[in-house]
C-alpha positions as CSV (number, residue, x, y, z in Angstrom):
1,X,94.9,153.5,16.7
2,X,91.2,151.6,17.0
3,X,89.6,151.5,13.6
4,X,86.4,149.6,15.2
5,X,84.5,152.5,15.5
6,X,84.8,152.9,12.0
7,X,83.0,149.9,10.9
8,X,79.6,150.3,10.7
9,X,77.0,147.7,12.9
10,X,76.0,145.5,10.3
11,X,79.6,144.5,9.6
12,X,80.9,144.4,13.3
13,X,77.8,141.6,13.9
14,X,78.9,140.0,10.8
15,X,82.4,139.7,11.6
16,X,82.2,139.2,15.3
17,X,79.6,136.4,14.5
18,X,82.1,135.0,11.8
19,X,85.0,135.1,14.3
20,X,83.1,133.4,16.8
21,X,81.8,130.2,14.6
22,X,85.4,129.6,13.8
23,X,86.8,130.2,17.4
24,X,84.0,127.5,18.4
25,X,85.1,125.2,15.0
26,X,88.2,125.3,16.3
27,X,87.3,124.6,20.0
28,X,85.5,121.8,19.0
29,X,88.5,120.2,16.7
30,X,90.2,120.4,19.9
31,X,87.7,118.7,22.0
32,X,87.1,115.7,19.4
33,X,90.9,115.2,19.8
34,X,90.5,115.0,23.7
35,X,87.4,112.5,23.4
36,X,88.6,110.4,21.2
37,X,90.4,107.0,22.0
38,X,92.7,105.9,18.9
39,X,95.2,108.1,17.4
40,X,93.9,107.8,14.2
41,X,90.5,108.8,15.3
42,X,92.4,111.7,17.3
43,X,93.8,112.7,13.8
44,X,90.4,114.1,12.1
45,X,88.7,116.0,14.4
46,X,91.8,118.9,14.5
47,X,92.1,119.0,10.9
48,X,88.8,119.6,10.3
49,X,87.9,121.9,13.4
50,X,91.2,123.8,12.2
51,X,90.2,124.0,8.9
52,X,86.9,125.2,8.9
53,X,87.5,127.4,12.3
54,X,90.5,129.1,9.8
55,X,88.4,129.7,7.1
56,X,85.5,131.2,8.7
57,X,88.2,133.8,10.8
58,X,90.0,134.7,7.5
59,X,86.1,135.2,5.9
60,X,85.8,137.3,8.9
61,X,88.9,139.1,8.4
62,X,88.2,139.8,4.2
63,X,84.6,141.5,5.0
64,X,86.3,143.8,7.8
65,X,89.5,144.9,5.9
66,X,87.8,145.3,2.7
67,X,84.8,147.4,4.1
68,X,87.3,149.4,6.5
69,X,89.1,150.4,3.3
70,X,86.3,150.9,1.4
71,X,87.9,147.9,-1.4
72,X,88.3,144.6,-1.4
73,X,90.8,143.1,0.3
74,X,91.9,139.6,-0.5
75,X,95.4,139.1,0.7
76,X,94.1,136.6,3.2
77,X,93.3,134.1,1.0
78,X,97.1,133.4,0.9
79,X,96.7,132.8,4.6
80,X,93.7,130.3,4.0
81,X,95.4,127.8,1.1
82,X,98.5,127.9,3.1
83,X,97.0,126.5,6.0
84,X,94.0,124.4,3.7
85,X,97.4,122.7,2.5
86,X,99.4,122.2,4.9
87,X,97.5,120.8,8.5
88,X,95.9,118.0,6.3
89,X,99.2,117.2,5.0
90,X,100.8,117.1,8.5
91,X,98.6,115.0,10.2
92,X,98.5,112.6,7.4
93,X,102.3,112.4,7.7
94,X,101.5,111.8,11.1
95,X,99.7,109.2,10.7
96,X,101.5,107.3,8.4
97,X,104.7,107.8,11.2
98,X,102.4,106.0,13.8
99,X,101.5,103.2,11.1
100,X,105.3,102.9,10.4
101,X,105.8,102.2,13.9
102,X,103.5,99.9,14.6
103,X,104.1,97.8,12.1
104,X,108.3,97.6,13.2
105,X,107.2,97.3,16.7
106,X,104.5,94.5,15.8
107,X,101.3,96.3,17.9
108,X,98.6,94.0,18.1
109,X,95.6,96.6,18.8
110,X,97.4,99.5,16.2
111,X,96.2,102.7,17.7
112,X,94.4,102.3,20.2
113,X,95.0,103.6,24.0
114,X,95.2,101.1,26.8
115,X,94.0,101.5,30.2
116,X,96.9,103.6,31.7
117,X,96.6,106.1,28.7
118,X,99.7,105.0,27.1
């Protein structure tokens, strides 16, 4: 069953304009972590593209829902803090893991990528 053709124009642009900001957050979050030469400067560009992609796609997905069922619908809000709490967390645990192991391995350029990418 396709509910899209029960949601008027003005919402469909709004939403599909929504969806596609976030897609593109998140497609650059993911091209700052290709371009980017230290693993700690690998770590903020994906939590921040992920972030703000995910909260523009659950925005996205409270204005359809809630004006497909004619009330608002919130639920995904659960969705957002969840993920708002958790990838920042994770790649700060990450980081301190690779800090951690540089120090017990003595690195003397800490982060960083040499020239055969390792």
């Amino acid at each position: 069953m396709i509910q899209a053709p029960d949601l008027p124009g003005w919402a469909a642009a709004l939403v599909a304009l929504l969806l596609l900001s976030g897609a593109l957050a998140a497609l650059v979050g993911s091209i700052g972590l290709l371009r980017m030469r230290s693993f700690y400067d690998r770590v903020h560009p994906p939590t921040l593209g992920s972030t703000l992609g995910m909260a523009l796609i659950v925005l996205a997905s409270i204005i359809c829902f809630s004006v497909l069922r004619s009330r608002p619908s919130i639920h995904e809000i659960l969705i957002g803090l969840f993920l708002t709490v958790t990838t920042p967390v994770a790649f700060m645990l990450l980081a301190r893991a690779a800090l951690y192991r540089e120090r017990v391995e003595g690195d003397a350029n800490p982060g960083l990528v040499d020239e055969d990418g390792k």
